[in-house]
MIROTOR-27580 format. One record per residue (C-alpha): x, y negated, z negated; residue number from 1. Coordinates in Angstrom, 3 decimals. Each point is the difference from the previous one (the first is absolute). Example, Ala and Ser with C-alpha at 12.3 -4.5 7.8 and 13.67 -1.06 7.14 Angstrom:
// residues 2
<<12.300,4.500,-7.800>,1>
<<1.370,-3.440,0.660>,2>
END
This chain:
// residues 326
<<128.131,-199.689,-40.160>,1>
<<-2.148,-0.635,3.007>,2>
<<-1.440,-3.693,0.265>,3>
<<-3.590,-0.194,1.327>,4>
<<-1.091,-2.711,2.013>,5>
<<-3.020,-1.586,0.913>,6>
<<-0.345,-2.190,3.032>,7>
<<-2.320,-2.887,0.297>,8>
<<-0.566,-0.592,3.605>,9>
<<0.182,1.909,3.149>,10>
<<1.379,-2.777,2.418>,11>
<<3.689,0.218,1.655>,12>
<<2.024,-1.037,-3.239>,13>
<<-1.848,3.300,-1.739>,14>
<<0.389,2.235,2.954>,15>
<<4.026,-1.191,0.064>,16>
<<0.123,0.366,-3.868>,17>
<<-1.342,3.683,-0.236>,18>
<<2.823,1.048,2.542>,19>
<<2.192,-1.541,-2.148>,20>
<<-1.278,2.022,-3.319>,21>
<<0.003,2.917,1.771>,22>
<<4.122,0.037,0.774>,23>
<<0.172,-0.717,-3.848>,24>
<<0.224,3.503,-1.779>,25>
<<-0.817,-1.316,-3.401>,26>
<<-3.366,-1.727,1.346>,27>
<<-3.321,0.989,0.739>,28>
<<-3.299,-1.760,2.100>,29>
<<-3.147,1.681,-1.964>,30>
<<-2.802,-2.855,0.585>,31>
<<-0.953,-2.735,2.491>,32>
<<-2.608,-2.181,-0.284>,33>
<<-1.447,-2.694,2.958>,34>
<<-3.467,-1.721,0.186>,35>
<<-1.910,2.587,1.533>,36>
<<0.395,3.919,-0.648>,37>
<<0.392,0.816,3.788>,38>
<<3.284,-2.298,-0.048>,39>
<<1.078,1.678,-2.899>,40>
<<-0.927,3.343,0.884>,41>
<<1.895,-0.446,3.919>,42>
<<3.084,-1.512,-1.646>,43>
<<-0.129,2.909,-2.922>,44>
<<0.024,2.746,2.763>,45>
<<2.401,-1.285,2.010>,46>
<<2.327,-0.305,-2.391>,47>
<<-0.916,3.190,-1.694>,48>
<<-0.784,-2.208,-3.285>,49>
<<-2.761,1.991,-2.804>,50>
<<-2.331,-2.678,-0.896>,51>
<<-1.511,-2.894,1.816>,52>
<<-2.034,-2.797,-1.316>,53>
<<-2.507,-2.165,1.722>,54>
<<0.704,-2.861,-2.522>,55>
<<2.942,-1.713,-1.576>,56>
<<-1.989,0.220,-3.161>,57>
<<-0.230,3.885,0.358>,58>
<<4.138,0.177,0.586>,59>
<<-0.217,-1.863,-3.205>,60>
<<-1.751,2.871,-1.796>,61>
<<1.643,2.802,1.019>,62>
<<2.177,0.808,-3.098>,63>
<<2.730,2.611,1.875>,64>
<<2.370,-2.647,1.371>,65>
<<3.052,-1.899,-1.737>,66>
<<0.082,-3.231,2.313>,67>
<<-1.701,-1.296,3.458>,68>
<<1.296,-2.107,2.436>,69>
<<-2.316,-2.589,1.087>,70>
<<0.428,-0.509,3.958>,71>
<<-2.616,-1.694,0.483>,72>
<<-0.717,-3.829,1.191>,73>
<<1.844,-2.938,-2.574>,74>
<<-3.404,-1.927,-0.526>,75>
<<-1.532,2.825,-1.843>,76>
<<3.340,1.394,-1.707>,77>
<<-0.969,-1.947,-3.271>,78>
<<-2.841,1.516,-0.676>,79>
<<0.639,3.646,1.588>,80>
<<2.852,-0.097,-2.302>,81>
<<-1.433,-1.821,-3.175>,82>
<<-2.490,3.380,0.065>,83>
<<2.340,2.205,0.296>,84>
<<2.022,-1.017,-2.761>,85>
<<-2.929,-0.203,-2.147>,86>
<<-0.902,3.733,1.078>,87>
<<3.770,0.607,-1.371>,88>
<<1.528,0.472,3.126>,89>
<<3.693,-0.762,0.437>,90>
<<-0.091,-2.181,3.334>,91>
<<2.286,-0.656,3.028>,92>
<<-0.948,-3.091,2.370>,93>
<<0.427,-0.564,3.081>,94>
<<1.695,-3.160,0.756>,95>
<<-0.872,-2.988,-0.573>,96>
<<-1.975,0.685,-2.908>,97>
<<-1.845,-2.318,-0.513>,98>
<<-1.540,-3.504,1.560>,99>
<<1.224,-2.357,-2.620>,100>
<<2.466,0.174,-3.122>,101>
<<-3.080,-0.435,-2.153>,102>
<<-1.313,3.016,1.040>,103>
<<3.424,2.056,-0.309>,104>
<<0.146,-1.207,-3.723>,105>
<<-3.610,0.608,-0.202>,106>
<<0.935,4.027,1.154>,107>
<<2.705,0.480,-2.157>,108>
<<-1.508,-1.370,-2.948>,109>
<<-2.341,3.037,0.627>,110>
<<2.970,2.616,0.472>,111>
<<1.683,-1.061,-3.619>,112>
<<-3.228,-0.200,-1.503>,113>
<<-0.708,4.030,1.422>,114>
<<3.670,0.624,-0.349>,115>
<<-0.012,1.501,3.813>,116>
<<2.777,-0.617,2.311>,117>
<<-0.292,-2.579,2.693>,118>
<<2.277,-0.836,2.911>,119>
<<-0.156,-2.086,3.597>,120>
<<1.096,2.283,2.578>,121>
<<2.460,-2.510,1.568>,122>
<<1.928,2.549,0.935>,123>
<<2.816,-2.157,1.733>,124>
<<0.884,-0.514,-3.320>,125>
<<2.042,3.599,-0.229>,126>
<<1.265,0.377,3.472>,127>
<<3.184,0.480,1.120>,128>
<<0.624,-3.419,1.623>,129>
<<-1.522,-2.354,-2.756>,130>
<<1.720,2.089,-3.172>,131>
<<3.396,-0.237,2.116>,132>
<<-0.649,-3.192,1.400>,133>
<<-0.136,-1.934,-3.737>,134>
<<2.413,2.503,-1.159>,135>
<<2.511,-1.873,2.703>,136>
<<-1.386,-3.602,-1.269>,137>
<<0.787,1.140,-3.797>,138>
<<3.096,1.116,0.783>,139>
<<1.074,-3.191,1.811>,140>
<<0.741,2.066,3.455>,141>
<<-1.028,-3.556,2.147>,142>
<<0.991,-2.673,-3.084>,143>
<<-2.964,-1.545,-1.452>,144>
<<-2.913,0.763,1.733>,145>
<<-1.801,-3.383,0.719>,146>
<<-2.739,0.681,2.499>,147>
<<-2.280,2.249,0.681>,148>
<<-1.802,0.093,3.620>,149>
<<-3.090,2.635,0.260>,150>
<<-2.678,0.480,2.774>,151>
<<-2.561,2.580,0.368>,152>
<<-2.036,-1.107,2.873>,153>
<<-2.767,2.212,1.858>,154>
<<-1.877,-0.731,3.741>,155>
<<-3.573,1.143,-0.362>,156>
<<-1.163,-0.100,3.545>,157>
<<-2.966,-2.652,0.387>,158>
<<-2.492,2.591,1.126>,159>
<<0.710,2.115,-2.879>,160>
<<-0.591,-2.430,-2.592>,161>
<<-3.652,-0.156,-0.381>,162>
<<0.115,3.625,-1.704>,163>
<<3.496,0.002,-1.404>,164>
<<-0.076,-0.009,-3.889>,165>
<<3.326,-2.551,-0.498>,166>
<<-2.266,-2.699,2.235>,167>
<<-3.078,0.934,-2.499>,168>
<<0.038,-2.361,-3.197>,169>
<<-3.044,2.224,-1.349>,170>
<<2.866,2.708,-0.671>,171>
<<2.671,-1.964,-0.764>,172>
<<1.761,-0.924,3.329>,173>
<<2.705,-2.688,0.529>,174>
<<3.790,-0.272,0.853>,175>
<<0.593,-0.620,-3.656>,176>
<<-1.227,2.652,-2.056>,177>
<<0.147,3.027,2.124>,178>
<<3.503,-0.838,2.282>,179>
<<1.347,-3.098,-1.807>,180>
<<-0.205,2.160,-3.438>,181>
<<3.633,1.619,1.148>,182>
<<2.076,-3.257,0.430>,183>
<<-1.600,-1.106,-3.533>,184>
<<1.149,2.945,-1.615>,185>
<<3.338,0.483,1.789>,186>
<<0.870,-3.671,-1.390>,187>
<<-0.636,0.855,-3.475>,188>
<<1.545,3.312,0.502>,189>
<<2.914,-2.038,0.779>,190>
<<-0.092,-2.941,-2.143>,191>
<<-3.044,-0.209,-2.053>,192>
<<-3.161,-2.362,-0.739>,193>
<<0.495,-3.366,2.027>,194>
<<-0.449,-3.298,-1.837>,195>
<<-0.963,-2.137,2.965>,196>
<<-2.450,1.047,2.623>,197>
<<-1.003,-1.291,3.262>,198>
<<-1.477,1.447,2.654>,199>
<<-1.477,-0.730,3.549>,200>
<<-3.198,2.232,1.809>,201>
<<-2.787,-0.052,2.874>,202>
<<-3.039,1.532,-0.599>,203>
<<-1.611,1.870,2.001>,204>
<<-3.529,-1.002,-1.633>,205>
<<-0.725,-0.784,-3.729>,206>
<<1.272,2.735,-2.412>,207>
<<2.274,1.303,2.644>,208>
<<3.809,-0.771,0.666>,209>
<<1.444,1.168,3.486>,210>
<<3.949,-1.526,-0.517>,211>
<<1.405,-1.238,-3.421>,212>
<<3.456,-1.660,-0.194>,213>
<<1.022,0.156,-3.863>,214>
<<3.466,-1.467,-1.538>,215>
<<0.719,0.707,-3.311>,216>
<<2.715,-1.436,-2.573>,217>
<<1.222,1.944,-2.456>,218>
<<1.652,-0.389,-3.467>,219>
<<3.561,1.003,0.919>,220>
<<-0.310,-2.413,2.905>,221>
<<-0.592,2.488,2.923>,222>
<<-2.278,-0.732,2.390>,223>
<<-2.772,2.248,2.125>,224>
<<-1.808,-0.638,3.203>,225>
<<-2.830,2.470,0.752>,226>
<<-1.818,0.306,2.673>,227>
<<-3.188,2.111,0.754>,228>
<<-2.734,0.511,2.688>,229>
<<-2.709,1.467,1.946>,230>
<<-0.046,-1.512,4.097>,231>
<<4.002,0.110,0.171>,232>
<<3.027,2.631,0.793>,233>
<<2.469,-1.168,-2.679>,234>
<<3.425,0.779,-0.715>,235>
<<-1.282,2.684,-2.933>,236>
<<3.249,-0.159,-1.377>,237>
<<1.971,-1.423,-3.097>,238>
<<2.945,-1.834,-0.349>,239>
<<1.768,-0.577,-3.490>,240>
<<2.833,-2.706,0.555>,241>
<<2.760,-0.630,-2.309>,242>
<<3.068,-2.032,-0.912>,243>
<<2.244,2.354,1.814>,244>
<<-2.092,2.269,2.327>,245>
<<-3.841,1.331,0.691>,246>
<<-2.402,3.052,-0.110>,247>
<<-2.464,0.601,2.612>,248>
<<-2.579,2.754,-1.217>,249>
<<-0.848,1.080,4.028>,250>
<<-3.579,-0.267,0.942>,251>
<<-2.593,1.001,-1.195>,252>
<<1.474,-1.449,-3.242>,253>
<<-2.754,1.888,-2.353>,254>
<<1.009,3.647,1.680>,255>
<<3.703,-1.260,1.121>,256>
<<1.967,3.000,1.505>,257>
<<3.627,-2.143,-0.962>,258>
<<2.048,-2.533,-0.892>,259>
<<2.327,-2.488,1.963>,260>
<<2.485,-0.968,-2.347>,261>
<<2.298,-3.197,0.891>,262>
<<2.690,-0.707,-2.660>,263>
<<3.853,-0.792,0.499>,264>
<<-0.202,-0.691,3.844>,265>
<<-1.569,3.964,0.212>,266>
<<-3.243,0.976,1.267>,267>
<<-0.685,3.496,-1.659>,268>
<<-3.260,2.133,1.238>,269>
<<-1.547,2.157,-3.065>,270>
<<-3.083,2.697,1.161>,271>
<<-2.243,1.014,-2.508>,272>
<<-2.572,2.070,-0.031>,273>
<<-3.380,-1.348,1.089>,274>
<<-2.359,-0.395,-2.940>,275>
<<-3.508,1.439,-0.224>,276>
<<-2.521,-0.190,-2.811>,277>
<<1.135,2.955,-1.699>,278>
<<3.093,-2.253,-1.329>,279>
<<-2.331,-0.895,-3.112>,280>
<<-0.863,3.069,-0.867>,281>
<<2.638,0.822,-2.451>,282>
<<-0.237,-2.785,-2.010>,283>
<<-3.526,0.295,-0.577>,284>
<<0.405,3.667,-0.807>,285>
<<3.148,-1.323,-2.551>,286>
<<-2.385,-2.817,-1.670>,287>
<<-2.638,2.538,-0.432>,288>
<<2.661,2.826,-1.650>,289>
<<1.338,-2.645,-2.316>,290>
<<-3.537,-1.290,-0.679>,291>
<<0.931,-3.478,1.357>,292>
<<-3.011,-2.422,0.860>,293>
<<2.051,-1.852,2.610>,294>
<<3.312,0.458,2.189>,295>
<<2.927,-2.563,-0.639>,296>
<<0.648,0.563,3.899>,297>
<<-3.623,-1.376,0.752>,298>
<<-0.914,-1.355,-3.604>,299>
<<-3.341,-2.262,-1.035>,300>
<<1.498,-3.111,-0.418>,301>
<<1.649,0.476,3.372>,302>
<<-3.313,0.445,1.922>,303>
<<-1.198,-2.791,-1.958>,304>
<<2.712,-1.991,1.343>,305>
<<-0.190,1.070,3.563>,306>
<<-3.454,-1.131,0.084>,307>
<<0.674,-3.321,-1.903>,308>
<<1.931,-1.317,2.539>,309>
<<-2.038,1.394,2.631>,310>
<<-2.571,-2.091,-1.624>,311>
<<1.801,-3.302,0.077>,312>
<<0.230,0.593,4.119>,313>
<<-3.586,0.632,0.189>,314>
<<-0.603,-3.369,-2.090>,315>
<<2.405,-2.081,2.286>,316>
<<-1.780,1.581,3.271>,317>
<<-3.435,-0.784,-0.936>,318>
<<-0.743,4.100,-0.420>,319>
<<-2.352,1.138,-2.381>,320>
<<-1.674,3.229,-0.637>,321>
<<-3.100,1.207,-1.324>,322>
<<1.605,1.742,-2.898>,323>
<<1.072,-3.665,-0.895>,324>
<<-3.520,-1.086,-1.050>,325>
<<-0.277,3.863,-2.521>,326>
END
């Protein structure tokens, strides 16, 4: 059975996504929608797509598709979404997907009340290197892991930062939410909700973070440092020590191409293939064969999570969003 899709949004992440629907045989791209109908209608024949729609609203009509990815901008994924869902659309989201947890529980109190399937795309989440990376923790390959070291750091060059959307706060820039969003989720990938937050940041200007520093304890004692930013060429690796050896997901530790593994005085090299978007794709076409409203991989609660603790950093920074005062 063919899946149809429906893509909301016509920026890069939708261009990459549709090339990654088309390699999947089971899949189909029948309907994109953007703001205006001569966005829709250029990104519809270029990608040889049926229908285009000058409005979200008008994606959210059209009755011939069984779930849309929303690639569009996080400070308008609540509501895109919370219409969708409403039109009784199954819904994939780009990452993160939302501003605040309030307005995660706030979206999936609307996909249980619909009963329509609702997932983040985090789709680090099922590649190669972070399923084998925690399968190594959980089988004690390094002792007990204790630490976990994370960066995901990007340079935006000064000139271009007037126009670039992750220095805009309008459409929900910052090191944080857009970059920092990978270390969060890699540490409770790894080893779950912290208890204990606490967190160091410069903004760039009110409502905007440019570096974030966040350490995190958790239950079972282990311990992650995170790091995240906008003016800065970081390391854009991660680093899992243990008891008796380390991991080191190779940069760029949200698309990592390998493993270093160091255990018993051996240093063993492990390629993997590099991930794409596409990696996601099964399990939402597995959720919506079983009739599941969420994936156990990326589950509700875990979003919820993920963007608890990111909310903790913000309120130790001094960050706060608009979506804070709805």
């Amino acid at each position: 059975m063919t899946v149809r899709w429906g893509i909301c949004g016509t920026g890069r992440i939708a261009t990459k996504m549709v090339g990654q629907l088309a390699q999947i045989g089971d899949a189909e791209v029948v309907a994109v929608a953007s703001r205006t109908s001569g966005r829709a209608q250029h990104f519809a024949d270029r990608h040889g797509i049926d229908r285009a729609h000058g409005s979200y609203a008008a994606l959210a009509g059209d009755n011939e598709i069984d779930v849309v990815y929303v690639a569009t901008t996080q400070e308008g994924h609540h509501d895109t979404v919370v219409c969708l869902l409403r039109a009784g659309h199954n819904v994939l989201c780009e990452k993160p997907l939302a501003m605040t947890e309030a307005q995660v529980v706030s979206m999936t109190d609307v996909a249980r009340l619909e009963g329509r399937f609702l997932m983040e795309a985090m789709w680090a989440r099922f590649s190669d290197a972070w399923v084998l990376a925690r399968e190594l923790v959980r089988q004690g390959r390094i002792g007990d892991a204790v630490q976990l070291r994370a960066d995901l750091s990007v340079n935006i060059a000064a000139e271009a930062r007037a126009t670039h959307r992750l220095w805009d706060p309008a459409r929900g820039g910052g090191a944080l939410m857009d970059v920092g969003i990978y270390p969060i989720n890699l540490s409770a990938f790894l080893f779950g909700e912290p208890d204990r937050v606490d967190a160091a940041g410069v903004l760039a200007e009110p409502g905007l973070d440019r570096r974030v520093t966040a350490l995190l304890d958790h239950p079972g004692g282990e311990v992650s440092v995170l790091t995240a930013a906008l003016d800065l060429d970081g390391g854009a690796d991660a680093r899992i020590s243990g008891t008796e050896g380390s991991i080191t997901l190779q940069a760029r530790m949200h698309a990592s191409p390998g493993l270093v593994v160091e255990s018993g005085g051996e240093v063993r090299a492990i390629d993997l293939d590099l991930p794409g978007l596409g990696i996601q794709i099964p399990e939402v076409h597995r959720c919506l064969a079983e009739g599941l409203l969420e994936s156990p991989v990326m589950s509700w609660d875990e979003s919820a999570a993920v963007h608890r603790t990111a909310d903790r950093i913000r309120d130790r920074i001094g960050l706060r969003f608009p979506a804070d005062e709805s």
